[in-house]
PDB file as gemmi writes it, atoms N, CA and C in Angstrom:
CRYST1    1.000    1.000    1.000  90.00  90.00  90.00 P 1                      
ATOM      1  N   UNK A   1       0.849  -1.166   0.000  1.00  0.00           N  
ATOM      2  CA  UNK A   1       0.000   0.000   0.000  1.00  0.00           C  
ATOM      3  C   UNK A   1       0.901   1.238   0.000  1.00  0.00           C  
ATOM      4  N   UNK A   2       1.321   2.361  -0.890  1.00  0.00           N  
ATOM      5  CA  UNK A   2       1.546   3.453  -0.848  1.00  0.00           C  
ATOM      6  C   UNK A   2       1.254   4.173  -0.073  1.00  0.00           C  
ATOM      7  N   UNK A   3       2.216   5.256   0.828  1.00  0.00           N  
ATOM      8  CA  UNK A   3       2.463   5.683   1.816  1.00  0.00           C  
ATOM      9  C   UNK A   3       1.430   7.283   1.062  1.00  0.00           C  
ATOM     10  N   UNK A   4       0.917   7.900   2.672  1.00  0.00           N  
ATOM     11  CA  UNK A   4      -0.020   8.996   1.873  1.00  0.00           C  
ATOM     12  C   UNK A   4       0.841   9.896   2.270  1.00  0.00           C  
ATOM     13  N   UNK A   5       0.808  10.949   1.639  1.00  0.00           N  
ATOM     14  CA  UNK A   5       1.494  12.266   2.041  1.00  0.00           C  
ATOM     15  C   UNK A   5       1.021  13.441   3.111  1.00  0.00           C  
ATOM     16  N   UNK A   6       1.595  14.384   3.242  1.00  0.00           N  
ATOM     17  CA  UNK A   6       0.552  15.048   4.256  1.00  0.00           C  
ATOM     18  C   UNK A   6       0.070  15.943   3.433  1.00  0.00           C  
ATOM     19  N   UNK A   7      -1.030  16.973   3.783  1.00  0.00           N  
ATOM     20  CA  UNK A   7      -1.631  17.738   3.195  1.00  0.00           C  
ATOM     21  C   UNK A   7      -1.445  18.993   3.240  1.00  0.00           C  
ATOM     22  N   UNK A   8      -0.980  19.213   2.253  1.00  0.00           N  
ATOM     23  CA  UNK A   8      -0.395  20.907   1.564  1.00  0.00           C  
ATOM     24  C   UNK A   8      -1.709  21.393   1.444  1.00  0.00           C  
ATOM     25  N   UNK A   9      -0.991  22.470   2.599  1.00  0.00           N  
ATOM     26  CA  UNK A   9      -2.280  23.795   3.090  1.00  0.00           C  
ATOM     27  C   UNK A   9      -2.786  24.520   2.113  1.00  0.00           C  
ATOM     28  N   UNK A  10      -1.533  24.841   1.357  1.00  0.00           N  
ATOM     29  CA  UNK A  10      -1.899  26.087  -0.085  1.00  0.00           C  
ATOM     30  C   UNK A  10      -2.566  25.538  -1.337  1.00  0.00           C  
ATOM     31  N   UNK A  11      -2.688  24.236  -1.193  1.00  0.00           N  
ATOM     32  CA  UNK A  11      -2.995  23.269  -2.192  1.00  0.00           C  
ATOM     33  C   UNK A  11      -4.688  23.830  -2.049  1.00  0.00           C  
ATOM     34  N   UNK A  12      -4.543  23.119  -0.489  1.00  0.00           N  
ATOM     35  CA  UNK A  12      -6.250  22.835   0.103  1.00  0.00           C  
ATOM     36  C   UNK A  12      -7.293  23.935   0.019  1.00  0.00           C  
ATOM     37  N   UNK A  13      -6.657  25.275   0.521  1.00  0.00           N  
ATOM     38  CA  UNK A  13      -6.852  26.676   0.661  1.00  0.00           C  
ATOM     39  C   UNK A  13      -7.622  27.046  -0.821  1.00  0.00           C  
ATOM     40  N   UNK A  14      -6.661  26.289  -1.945  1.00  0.00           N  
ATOM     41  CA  UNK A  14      -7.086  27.004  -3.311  1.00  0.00           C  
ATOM     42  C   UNK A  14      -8.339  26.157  -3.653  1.00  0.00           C  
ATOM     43  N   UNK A  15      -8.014  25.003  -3.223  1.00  0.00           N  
ATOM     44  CA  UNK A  15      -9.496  24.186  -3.399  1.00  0.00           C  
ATOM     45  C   UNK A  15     -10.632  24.881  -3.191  1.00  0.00           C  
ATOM     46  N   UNK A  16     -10.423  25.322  -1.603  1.00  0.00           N  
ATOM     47  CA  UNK A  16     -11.905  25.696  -0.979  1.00  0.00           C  
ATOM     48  C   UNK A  16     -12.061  27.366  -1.634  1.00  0.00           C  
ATOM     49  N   UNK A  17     -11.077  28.067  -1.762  1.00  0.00           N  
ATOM     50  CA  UNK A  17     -11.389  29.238  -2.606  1.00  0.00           C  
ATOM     51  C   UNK A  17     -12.137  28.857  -3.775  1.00  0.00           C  
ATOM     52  N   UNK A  18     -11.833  28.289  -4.615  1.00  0.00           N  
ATOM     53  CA  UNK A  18     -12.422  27.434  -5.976  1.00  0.00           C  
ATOM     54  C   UNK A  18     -13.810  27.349  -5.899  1.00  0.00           C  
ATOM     55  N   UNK A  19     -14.249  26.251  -4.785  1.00  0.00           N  
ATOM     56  CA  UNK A  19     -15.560  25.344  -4.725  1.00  0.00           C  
ATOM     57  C   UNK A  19     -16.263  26.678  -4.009  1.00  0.00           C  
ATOM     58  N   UNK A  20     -16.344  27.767  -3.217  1.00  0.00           N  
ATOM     59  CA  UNK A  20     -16.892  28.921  -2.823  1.00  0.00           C  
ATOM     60  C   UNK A  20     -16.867  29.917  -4.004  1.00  0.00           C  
ATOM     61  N   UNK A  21     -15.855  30.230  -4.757  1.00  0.00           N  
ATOM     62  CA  UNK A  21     -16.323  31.076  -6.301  1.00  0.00           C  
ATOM     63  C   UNK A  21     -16.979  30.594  -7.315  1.00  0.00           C  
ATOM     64  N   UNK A  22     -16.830  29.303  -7.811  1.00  0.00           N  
ATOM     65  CA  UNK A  22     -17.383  28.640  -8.886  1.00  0.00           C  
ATOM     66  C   UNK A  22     -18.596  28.069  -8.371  1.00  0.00           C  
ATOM     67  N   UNK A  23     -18.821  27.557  -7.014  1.00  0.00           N  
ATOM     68  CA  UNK A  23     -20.038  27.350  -6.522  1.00  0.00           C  
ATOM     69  C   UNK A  23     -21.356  28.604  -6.435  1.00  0.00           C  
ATOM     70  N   UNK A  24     -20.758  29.799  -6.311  1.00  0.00           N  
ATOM     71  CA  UNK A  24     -22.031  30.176  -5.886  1.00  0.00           C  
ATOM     72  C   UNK A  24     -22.072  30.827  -7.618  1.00  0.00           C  
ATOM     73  N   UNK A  25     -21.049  31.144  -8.537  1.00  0.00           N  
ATOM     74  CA  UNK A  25     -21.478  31.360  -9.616  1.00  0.00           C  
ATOM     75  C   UNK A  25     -22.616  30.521 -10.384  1.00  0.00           C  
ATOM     76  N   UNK A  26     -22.172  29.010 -10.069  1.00  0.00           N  
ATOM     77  CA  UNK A  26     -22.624  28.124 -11.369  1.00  0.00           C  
ATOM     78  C   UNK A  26     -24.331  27.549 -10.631  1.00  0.00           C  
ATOM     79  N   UNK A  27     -24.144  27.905  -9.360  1.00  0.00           N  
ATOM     80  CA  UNK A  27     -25.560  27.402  -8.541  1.00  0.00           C  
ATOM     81  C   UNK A  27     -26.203  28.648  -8.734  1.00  0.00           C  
ATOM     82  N   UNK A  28     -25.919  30.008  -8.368  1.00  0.00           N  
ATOM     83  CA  UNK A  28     -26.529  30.904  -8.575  1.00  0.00           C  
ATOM     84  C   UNK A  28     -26.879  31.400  -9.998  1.00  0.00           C  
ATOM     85  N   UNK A  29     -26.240  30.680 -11.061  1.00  0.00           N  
ATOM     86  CA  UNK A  29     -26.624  31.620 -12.442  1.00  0.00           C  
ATOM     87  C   UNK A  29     -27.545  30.650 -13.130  1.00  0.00           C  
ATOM     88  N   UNK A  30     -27.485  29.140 -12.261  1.00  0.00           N  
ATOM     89  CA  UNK A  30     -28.845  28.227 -13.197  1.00  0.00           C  
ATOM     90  C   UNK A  30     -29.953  28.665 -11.646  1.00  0.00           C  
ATOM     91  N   UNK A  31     -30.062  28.567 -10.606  1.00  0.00           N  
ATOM     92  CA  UNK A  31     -31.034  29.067 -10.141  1.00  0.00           C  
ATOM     93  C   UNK A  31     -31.832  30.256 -10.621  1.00  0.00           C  
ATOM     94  N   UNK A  32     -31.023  31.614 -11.448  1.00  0.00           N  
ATOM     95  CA  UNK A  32     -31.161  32.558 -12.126  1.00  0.00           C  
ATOM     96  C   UNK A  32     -32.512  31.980 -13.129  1.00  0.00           C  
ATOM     97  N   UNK A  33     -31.453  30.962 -13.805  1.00  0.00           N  
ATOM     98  CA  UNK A  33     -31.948  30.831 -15.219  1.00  0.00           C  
ATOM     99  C   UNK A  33     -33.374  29.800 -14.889  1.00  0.00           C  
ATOM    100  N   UNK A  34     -33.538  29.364 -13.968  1.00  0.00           N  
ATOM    101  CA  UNK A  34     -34.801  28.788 -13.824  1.00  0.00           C  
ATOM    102  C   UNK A  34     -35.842  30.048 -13.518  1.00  0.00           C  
ATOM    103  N   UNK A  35     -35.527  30.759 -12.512  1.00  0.00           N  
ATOM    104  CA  UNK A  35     -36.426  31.766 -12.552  1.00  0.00           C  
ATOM    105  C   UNK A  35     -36.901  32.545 -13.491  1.00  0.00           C  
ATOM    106  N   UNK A  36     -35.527  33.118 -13.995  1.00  0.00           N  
ATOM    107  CA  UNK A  36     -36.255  33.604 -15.909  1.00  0.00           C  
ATOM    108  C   UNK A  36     -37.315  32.958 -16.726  1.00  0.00           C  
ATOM    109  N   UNK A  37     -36.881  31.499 -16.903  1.00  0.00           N  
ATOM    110  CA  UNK A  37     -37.324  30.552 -17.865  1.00  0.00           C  
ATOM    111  C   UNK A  37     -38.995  30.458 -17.127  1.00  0.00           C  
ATOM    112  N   UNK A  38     -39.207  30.204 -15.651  1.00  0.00           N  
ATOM    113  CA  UNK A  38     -40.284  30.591 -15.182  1.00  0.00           C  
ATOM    114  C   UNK A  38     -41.073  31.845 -15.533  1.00  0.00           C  
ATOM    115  N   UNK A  39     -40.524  32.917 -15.588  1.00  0.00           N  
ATOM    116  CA  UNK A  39     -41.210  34.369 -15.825  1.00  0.00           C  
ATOM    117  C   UNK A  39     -41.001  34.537 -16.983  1.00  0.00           C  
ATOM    118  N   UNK A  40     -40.238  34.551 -17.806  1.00  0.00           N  
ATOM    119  CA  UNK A  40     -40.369  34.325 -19.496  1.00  0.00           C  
ATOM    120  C   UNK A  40     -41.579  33.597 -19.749  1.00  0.00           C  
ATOM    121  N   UNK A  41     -41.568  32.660 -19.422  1.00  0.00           N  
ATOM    122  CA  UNK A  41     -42.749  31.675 -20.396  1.00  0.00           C  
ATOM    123  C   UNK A  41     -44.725  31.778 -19.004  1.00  0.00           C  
ATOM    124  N   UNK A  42     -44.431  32.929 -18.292  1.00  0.00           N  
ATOM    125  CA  UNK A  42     -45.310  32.736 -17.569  1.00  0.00           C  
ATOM    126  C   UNK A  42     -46.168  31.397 -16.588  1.00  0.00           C  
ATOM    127  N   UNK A  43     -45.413  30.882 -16.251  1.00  0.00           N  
ATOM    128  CA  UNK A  43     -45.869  29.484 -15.799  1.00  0.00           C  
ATOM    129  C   UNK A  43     -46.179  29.798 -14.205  1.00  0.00           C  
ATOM    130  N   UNK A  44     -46.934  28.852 -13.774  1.00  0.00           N  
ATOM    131  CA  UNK A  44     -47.656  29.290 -12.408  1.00  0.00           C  
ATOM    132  C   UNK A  44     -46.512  29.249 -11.512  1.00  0.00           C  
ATOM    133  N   UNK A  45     -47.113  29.641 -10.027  1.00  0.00           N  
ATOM    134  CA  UNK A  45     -45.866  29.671  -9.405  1.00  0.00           C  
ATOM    135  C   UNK A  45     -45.131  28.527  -8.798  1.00  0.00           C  
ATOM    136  N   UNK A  46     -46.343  27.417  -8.866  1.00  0.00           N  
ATOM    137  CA  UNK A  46     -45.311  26.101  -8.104  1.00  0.00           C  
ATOM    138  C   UNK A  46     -44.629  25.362  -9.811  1.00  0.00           C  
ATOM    139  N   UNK A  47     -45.010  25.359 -10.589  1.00  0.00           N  
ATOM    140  CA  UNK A  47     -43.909  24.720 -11.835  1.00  0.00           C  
ATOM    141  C   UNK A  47     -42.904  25.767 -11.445  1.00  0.00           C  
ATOM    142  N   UNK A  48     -42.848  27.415 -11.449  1.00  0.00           N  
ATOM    143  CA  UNK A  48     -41.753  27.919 -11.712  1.00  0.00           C  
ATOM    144  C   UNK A  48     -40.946  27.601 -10.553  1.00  0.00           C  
ATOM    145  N   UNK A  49     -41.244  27.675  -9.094  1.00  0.00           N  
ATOM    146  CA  UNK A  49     -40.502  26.604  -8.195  1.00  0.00           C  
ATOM    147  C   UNK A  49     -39.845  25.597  -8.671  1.00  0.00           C  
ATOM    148  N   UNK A  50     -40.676  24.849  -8.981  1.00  0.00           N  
ATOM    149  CA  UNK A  50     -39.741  23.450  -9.391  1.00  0.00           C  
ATOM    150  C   UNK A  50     -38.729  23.543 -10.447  1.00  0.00           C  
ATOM    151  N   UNK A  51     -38.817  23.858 -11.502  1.00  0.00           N  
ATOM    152  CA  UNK A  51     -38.243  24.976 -12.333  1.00  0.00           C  
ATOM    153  C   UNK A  51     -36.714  25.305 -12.046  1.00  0.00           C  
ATOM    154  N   UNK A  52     -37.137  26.336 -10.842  1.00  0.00           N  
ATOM    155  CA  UNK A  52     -35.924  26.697 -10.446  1.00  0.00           C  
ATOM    156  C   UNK A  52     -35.478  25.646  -9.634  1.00  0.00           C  
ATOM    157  N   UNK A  53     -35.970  24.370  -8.914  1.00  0.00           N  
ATOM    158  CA  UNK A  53     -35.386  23.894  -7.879  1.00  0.00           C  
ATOM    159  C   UNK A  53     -34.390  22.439  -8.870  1.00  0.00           C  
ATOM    160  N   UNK A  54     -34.905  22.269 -10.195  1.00  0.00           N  
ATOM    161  CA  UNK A  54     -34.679  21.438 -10.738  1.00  0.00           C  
ATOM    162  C   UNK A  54     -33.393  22.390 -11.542  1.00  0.00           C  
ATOM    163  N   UNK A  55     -32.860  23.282 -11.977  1.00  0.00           N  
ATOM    164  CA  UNK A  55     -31.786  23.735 -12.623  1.00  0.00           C  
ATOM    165  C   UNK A  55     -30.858  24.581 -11.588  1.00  0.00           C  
ATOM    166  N   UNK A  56     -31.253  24.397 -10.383  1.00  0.00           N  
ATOM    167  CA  UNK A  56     -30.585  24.568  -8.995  1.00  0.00           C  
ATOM    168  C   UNK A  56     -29.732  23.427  -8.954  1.00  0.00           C  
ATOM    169  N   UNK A  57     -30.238  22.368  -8.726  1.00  0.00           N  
ATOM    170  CA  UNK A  57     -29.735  20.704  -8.366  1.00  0.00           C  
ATOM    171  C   UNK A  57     -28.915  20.504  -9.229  1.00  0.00           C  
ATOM    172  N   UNK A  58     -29.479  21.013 -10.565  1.00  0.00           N  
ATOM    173  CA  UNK A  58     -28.037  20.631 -11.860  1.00  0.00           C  
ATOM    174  C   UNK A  58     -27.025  21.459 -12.050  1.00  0.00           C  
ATOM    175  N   UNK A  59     -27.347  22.739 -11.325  1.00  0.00           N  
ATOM    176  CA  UNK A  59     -25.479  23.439 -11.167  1.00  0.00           C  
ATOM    177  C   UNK A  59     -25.257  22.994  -9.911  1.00  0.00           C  
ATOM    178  N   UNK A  60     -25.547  22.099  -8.807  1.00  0.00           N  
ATOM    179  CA  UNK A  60     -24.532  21.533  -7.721  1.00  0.00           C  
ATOM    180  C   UNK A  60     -24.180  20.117  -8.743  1.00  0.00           C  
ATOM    181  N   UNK A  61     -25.066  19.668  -9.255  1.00  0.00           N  
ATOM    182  CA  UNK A  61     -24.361  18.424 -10.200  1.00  0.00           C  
ATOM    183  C   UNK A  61     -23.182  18.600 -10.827  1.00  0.00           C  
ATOM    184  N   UNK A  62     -23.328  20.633 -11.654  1.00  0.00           N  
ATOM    185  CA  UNK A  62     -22.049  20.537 -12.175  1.00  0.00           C  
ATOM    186  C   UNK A  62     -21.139  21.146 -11.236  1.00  0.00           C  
ATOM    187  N   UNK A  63     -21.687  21.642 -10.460  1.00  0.00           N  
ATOM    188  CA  UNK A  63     -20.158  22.236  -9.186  1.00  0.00           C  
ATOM    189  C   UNK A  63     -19.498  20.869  -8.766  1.00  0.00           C  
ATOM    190  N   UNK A  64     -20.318  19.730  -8.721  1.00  0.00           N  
ATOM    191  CA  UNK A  64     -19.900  18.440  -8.091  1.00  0.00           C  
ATOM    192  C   UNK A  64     -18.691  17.565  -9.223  1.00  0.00           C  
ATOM    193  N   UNK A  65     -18.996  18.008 -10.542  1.00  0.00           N  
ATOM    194  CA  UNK A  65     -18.102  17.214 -11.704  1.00  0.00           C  
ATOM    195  C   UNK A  65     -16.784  18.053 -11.802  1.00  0.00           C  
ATOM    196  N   UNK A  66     -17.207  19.776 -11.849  1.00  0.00           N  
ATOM    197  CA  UNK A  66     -15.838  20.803 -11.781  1.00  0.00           C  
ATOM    198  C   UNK A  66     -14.557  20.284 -10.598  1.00  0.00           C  
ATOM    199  N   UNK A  67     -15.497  20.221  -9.373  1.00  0.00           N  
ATOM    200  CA  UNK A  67     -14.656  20.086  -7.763  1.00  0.00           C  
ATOM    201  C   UNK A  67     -13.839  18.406  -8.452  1.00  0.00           C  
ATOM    202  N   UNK A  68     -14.164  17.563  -9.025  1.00  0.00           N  
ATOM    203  CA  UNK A  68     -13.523  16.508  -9.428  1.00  0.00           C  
ATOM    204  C   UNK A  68     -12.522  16.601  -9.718  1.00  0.00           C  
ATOM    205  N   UNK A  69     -12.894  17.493 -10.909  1.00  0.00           N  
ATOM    206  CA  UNK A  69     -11.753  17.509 -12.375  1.00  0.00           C  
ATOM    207  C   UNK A  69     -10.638  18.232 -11.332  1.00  0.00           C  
ATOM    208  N   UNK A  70     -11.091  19.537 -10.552  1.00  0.00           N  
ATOM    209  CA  UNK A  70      -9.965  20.207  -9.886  1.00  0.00           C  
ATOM    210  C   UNK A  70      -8.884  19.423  -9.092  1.00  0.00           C  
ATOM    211  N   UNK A  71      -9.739  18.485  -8.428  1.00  0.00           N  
ATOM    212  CA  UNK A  71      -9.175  18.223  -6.996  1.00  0.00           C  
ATOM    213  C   UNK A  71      -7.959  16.766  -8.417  1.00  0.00           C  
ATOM    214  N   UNK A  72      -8.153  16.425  -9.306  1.00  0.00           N  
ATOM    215  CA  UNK A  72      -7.375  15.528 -10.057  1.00  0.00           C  
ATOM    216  C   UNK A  72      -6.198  16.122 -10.620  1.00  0.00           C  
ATOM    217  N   UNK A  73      -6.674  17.441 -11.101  1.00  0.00           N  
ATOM    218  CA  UNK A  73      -5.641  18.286 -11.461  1.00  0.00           C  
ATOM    219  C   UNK A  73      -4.948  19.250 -10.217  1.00  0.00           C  
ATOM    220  N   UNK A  74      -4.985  19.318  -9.228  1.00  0.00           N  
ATOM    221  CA  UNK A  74      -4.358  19.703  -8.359  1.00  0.00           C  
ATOM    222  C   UNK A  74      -4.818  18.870  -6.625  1.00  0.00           C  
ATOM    223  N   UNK A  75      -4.123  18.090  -6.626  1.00  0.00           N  
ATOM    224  CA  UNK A  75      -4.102  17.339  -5.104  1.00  0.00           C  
ATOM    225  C   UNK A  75      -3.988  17.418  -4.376  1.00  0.00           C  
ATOM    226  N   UNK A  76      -4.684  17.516  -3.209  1.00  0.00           N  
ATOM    227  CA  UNK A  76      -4.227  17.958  -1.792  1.00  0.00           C  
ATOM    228  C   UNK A  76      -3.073  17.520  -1.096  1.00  0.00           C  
ATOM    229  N   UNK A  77      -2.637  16.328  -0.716  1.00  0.00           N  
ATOM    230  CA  UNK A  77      -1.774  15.469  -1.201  1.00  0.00           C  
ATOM    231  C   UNK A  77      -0.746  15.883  -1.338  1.00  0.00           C  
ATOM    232  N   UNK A  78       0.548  15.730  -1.044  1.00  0.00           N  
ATOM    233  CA  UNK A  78       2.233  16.013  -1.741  1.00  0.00           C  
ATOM    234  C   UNK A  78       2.253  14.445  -1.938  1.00  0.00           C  
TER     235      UNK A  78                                                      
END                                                                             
């Protein structure tokens, strides 16, 4: 079994800077876009809820695939 390394602070630091900027962008701009897509097309208010709660869930889906790719391309890890 390969020995683990310890965990580089500046590594970790940039992580959580990352997943706090790109998170509230990519959750906040499809929560956005559900609400539009709700008031654009006039739809009542519980579809436009769901609406928004359903293109909410899919920018943490994609904050959840970004935080991947990051944490592969830069490791906490030495």
């Amino acid at each position: 079994m390969a020995a683990r390394g310890a965990i580089n602070l500046v590594r970790l630091s940039t992580i959580i800077a990352v997943s706090i900027l790109v998170g509230t962008e990519v959750v906040g701009a499809s929560w956005a876009a559900g609400w539009a897509i709700g008031g654009i097309m006039q739809l009542p208010h519980t579809f436009s809820r769901a609406l928004e709660v359903i293109f909410g869930l899919s920018g943490f889906v994609l904050l959840y695939f970004f935080m991947r790719t990051a944490l592969r391309h830069e490791p906490i890890r030495d």
